[in-house]
VMD Tcl script that builds the backbone (N, CA, C; Angstrom):
set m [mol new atoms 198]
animate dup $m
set s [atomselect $m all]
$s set {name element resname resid chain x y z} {
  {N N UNK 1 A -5.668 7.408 7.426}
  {CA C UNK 1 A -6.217 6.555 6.396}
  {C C UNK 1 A -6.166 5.085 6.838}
  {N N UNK 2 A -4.897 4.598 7.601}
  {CA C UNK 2 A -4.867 3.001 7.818}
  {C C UNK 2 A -5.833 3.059 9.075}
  {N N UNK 3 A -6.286 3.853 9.852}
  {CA C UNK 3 A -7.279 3.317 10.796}
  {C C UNK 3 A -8.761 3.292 10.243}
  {N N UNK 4 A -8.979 4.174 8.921}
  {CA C UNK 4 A -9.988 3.967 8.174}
  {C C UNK 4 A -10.194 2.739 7.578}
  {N N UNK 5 A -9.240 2.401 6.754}
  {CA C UNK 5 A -9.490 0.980 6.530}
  {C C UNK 5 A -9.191 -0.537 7.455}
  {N N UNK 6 A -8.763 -0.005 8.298}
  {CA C UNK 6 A -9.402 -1.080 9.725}
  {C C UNK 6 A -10.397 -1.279 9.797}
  {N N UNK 7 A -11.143 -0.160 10.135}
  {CA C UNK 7 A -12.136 -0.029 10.867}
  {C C UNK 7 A -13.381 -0.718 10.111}
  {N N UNK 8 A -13.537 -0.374 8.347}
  {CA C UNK 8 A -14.177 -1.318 7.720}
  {C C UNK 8 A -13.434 -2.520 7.468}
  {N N UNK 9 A -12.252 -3.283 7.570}
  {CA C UNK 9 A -12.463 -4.686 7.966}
  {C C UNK 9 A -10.696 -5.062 6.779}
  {N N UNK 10 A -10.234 -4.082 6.512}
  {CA C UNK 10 A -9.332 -4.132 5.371}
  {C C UNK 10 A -7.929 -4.452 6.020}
  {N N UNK 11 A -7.194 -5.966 5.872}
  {CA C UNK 11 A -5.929 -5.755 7.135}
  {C C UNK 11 A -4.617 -6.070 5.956}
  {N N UNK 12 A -3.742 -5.790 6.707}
  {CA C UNK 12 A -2.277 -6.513 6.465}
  {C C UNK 12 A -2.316 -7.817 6.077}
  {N N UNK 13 A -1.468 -8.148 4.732}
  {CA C UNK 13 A -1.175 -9.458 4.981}
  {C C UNK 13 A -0.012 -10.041 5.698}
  {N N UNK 14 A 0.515 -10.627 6.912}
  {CA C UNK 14 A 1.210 -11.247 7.556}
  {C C UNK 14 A 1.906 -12.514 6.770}
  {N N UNK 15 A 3.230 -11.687 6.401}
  {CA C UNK 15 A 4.019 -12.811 4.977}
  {C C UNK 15 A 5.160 -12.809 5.642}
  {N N UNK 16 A 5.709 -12.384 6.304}
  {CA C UNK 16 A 7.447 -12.470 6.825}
  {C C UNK 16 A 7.486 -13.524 7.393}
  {N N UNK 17 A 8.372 -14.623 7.149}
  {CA C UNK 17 A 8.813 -16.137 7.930}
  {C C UNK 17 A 7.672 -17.101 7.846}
  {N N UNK 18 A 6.421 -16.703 6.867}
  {CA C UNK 18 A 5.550 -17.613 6.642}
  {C C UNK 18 A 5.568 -18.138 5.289}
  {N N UNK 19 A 5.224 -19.366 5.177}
  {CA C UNK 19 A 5.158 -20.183 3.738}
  {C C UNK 19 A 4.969 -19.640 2.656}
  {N N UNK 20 A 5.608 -19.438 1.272}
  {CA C UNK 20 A 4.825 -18.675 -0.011}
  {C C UNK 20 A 3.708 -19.196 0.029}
  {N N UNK 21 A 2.455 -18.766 -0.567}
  {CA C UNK 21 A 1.089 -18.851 -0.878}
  {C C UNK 21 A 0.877 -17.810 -2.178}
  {N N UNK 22 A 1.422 -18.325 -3.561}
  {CA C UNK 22 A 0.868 -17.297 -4.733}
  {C C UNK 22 A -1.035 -16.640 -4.517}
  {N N UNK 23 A -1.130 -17.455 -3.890}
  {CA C UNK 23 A -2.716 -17.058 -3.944}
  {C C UNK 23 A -2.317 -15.206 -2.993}
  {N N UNK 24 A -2.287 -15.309 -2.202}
  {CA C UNK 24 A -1.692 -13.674 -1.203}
  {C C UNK 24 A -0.035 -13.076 -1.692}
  {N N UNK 25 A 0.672 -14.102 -1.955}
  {CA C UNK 25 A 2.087 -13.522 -2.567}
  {C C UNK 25 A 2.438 -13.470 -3.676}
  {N N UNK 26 A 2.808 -12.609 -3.877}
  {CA C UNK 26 A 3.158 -12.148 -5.496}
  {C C UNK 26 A 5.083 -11.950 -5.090}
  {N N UNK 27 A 5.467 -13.242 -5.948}
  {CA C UNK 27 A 7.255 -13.317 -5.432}
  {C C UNK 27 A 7.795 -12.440 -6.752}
  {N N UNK 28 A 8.934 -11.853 -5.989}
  {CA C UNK 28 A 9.707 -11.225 -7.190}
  {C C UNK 28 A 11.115 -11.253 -7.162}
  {N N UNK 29 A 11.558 -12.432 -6.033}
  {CA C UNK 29 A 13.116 -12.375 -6.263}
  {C C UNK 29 A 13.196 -13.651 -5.342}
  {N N UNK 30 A 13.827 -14.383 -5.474}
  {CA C UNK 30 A 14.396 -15.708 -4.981}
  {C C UNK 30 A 15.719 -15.649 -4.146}
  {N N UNK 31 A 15.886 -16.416 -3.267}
  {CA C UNK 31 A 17.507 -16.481 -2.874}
  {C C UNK 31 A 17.590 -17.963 -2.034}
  {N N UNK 32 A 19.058 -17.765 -1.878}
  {CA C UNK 32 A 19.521 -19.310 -1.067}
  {C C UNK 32 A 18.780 -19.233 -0.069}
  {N N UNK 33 A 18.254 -19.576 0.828}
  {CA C UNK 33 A 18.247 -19.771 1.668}
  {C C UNK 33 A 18.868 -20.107 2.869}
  {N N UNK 34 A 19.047 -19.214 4.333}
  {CA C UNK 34 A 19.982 -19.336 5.051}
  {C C UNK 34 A 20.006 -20.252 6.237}
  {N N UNK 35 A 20.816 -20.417 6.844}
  {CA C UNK 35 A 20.154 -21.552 7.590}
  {C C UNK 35 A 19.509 -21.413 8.436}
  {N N UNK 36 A 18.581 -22.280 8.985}
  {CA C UNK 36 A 17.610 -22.986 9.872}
  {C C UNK 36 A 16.036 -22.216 9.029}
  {N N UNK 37 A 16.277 -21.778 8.031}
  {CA C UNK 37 A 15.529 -21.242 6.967}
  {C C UNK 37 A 14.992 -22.494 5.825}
  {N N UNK 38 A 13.573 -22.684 5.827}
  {CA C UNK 38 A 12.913 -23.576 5.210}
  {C C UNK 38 A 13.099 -23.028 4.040}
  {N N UNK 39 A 13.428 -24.207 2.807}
  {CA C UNK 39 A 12.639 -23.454 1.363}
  {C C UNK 39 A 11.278 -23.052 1.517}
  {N N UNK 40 A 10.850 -22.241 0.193}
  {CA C UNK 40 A 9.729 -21.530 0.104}
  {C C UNK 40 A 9.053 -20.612 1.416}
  {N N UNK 41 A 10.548 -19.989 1.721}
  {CA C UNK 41 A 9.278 -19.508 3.225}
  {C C UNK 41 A 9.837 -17.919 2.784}
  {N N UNK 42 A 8.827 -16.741 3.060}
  {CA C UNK 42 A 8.810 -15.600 2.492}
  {C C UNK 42 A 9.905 -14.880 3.475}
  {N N UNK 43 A 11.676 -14.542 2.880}
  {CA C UNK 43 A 12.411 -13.769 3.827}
  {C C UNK 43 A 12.315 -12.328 3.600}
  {N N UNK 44 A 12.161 -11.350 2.970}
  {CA C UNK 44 A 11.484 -10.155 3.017}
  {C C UNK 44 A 10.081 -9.886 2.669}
  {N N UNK 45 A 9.742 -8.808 2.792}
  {CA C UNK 45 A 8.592 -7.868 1.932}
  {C C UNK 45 A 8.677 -6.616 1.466}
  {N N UNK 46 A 8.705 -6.631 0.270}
  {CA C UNK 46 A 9.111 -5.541 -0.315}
  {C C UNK 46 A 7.591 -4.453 -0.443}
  {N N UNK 47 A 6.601 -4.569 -0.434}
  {CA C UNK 47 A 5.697 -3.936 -0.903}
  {C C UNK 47 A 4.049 -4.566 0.292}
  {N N UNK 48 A 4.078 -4.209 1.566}
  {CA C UNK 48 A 2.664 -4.882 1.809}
  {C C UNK 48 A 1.775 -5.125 1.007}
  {N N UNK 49 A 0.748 -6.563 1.370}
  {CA C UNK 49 A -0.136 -6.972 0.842}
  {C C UNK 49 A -1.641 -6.476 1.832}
  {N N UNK 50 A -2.910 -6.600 1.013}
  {CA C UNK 50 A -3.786 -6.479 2.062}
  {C C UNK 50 A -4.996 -7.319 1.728}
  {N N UNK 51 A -5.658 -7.702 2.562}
  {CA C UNK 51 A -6.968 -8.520 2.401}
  {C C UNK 51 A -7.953 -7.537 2.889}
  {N N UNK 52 A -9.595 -8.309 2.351}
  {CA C UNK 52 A -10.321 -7.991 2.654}
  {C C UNK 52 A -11.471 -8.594 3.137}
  {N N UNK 53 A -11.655 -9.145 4.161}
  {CA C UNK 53 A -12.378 -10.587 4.227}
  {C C UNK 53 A -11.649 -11.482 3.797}
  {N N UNK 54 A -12.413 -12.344 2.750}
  {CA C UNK 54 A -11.486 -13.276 1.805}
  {C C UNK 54 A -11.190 -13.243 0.339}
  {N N UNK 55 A -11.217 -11.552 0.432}
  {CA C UNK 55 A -11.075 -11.073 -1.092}
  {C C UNK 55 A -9.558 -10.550 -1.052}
  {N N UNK 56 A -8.426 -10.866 -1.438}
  {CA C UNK 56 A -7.302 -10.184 -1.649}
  {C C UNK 56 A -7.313 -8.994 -2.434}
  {N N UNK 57 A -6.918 -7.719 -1.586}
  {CA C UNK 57 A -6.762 -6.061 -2.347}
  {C C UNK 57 A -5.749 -6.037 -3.410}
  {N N UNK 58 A -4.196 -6.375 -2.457}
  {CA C UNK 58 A -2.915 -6.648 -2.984}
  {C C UNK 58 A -2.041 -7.231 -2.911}
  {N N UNK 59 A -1.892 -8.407 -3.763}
  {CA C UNK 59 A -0.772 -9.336 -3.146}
  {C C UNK 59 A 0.579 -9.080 -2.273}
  {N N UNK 60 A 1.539 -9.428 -1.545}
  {CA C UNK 60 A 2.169 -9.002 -0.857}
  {C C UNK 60 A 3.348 -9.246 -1.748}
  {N N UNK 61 A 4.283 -8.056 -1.918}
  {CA C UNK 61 A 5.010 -8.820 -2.825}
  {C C UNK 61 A 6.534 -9.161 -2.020}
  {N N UNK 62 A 7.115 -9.937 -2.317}
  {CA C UNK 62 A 7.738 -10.411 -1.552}
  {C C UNK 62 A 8.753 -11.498 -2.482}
  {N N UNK 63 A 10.210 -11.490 -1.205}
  {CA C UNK 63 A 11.272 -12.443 -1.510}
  {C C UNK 63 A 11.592 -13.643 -1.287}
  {N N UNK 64 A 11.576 -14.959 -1.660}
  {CA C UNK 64 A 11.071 -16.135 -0.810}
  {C C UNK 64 A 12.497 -16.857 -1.003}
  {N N UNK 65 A 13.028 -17.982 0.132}
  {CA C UNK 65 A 14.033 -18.934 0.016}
  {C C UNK 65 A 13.747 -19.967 -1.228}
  {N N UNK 66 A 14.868 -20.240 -1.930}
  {CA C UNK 66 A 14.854 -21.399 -2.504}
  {C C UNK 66 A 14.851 -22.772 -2.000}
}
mol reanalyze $m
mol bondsrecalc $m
mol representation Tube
mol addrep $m
């Protein structure tokens, strides 16, 4: 099934150690942040996100630093 939706154009969203963006992330839990760890930068993913072009399928949901 995931090489099916490759193949028409449907990918991963790439959220681990990158900036929150509510527009692609959907946050559901907060924490300190550890060091050399920016606020707002996404430290897990609980649930992949996926795009489609520039239509978002499913936000990525995810844990971000305070």
């Amino acid at each position: 099934m995931h090489e099916l939706l490759t193949t028409v154009g449907v990918e991963e969203i790439d959220a681990l150690g990158k900036p929150f963006d509510p527009n692609i992330h959907f946050a559901v839990m907060r924490e300190d942040a550890a060091d050399g760890v920016e606020p707002d930068t996404v430290t897990a993913v609980l649930q992949t996100g996926y795009i489609w072009g520039d239509k978002v399928l499913r936000p990525a949901m995810v844990k971000v630093a305070n």
